[in-house]
C-alpha positions in Angstrom: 16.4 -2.6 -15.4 13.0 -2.8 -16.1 10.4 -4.5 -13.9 7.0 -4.7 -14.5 5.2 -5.3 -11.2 7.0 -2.4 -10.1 5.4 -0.4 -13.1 2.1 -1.7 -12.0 2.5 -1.2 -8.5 3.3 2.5 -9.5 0.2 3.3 -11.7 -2.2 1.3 -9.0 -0.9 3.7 -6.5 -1.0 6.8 -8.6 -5.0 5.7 -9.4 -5.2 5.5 -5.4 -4.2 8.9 -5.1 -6.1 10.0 -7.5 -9.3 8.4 -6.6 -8.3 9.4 -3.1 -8.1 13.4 -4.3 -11.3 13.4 -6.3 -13.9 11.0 -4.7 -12.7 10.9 -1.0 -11.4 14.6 -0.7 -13.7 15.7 -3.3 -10.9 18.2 -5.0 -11.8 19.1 -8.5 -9.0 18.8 -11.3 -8.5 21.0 -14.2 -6.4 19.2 -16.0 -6.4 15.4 -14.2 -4.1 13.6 -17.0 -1.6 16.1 -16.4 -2.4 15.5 -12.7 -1.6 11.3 -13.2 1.5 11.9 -15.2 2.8 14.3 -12.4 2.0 11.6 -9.5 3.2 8.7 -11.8 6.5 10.4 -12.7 7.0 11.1 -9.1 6.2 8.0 -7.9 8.7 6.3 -10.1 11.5 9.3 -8.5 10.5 8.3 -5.1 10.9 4.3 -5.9 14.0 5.1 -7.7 15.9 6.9 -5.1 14.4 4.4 -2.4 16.1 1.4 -4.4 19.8 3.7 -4.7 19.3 4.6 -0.7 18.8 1.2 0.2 21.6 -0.3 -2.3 23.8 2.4 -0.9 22.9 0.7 2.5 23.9 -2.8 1.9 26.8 -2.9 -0.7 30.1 -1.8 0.9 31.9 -4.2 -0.2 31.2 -6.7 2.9 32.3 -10.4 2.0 30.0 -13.2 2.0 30.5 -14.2 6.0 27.7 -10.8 6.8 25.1 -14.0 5.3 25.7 -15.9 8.5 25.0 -12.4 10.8 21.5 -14.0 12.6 18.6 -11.9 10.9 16.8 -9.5 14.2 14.6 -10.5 15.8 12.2 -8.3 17.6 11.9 -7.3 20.8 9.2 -7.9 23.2 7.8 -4.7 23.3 8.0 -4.5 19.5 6.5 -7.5 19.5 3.5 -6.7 21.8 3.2 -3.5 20.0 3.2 -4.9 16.3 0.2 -7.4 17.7 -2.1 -4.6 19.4 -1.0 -2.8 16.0 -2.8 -5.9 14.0 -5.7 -6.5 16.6 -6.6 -2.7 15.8 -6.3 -2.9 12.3 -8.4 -6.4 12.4 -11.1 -4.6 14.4 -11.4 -1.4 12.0 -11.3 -4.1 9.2 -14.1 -5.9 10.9 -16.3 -2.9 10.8 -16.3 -2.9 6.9 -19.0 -4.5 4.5 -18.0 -8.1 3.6 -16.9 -6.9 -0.2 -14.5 -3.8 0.8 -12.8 -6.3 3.4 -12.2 -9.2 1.0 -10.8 -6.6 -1.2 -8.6 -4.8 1.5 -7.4 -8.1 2.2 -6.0 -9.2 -0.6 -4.9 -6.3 -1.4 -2.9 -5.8 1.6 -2.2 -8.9 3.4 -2.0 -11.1 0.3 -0.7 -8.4 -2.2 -3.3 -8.9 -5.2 -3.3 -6.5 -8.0 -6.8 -4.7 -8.6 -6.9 -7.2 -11.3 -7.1 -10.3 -9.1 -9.4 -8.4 -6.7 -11.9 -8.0 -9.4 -11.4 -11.4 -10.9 -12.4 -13.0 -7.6 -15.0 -10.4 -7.0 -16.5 -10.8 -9.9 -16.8 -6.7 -10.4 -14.6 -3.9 -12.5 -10.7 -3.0 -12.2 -12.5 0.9 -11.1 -14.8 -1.1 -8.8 -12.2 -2.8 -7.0 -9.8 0.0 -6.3 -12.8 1.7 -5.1 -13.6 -1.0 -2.4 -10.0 -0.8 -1.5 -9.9 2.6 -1.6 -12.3 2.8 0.7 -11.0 0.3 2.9 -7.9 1.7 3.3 -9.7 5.2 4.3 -11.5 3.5 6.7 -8.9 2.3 8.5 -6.5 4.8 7.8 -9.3 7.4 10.2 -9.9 4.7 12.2 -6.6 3.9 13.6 -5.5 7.7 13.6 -8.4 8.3 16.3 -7.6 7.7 19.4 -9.6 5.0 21.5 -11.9 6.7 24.3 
């Protein structure tokens, strides 16, 4: 079955990795097309077997009465935890230029493709996944340092 957003979702987070390897990490790549097919072909494995795994979790045969099973709902402390979770990625958000934010937003909260970003940005497909890119780095330090 092919789906398309999946394709694109697939090559936007390949060019993340990418971009993340050779601007942010500042690696130099010998041979970087080979480098995009190798994280492309992988990231269609991983999104492959993810889809079989979770199939394999939900079809055993169960008739249609599991639909009434009330969905779960969090606990408390999950619930406490998932909102400190948000207020900390707000506040590392907050600490971003205007631009990079818009862009993290949409891409993460509203789940825009680079396209869109750009679009409504009014700047390149390269220029968005570089605001978001950098966005996501941002954070990504900022929330795996602990708070003094």
């Amino acid at each position: 079955m092919r789906d398309d957003s999946l394709a694109e979702d697939v090559v936007q987070d390949a060019f993340l990795r990418l971009t993340t390897a050779t601007v942010i990490q500042g690696r130099v790549l010998s041979d970087p097309l080979n480098y995009v097919y190798r994280i492309i072909r992988n990231l269609a494995f991983d999104r492959y077997r993810r889809r079989q795994f979770e199939a394999g979790l939900f079809d055993h045969g169960v008739d249609s009465s599991s639909e009434t099973i009330e969905a779960d709902v969090p606990t408390p402390e999950g619930e406490a935890s998932g909102k400190s979770d948000m207020r900390a990625m707000r506040a590392a958000m907050a600490e971003l230029p205007e631009r990079t934010c818009v862009a993290l937003e949409m891409h993460l909260f509203d789940g825009r493709k680079l396209r869109e970003i750009a679009a409504h940005l009014g700047v390149s497909i390269g220029m968005a996944h570089s605001l978001v890119a950098a966005g996501m780095e941002h954070c990504r330090k900022r929330l795996s340092t602990p708070e003094s």
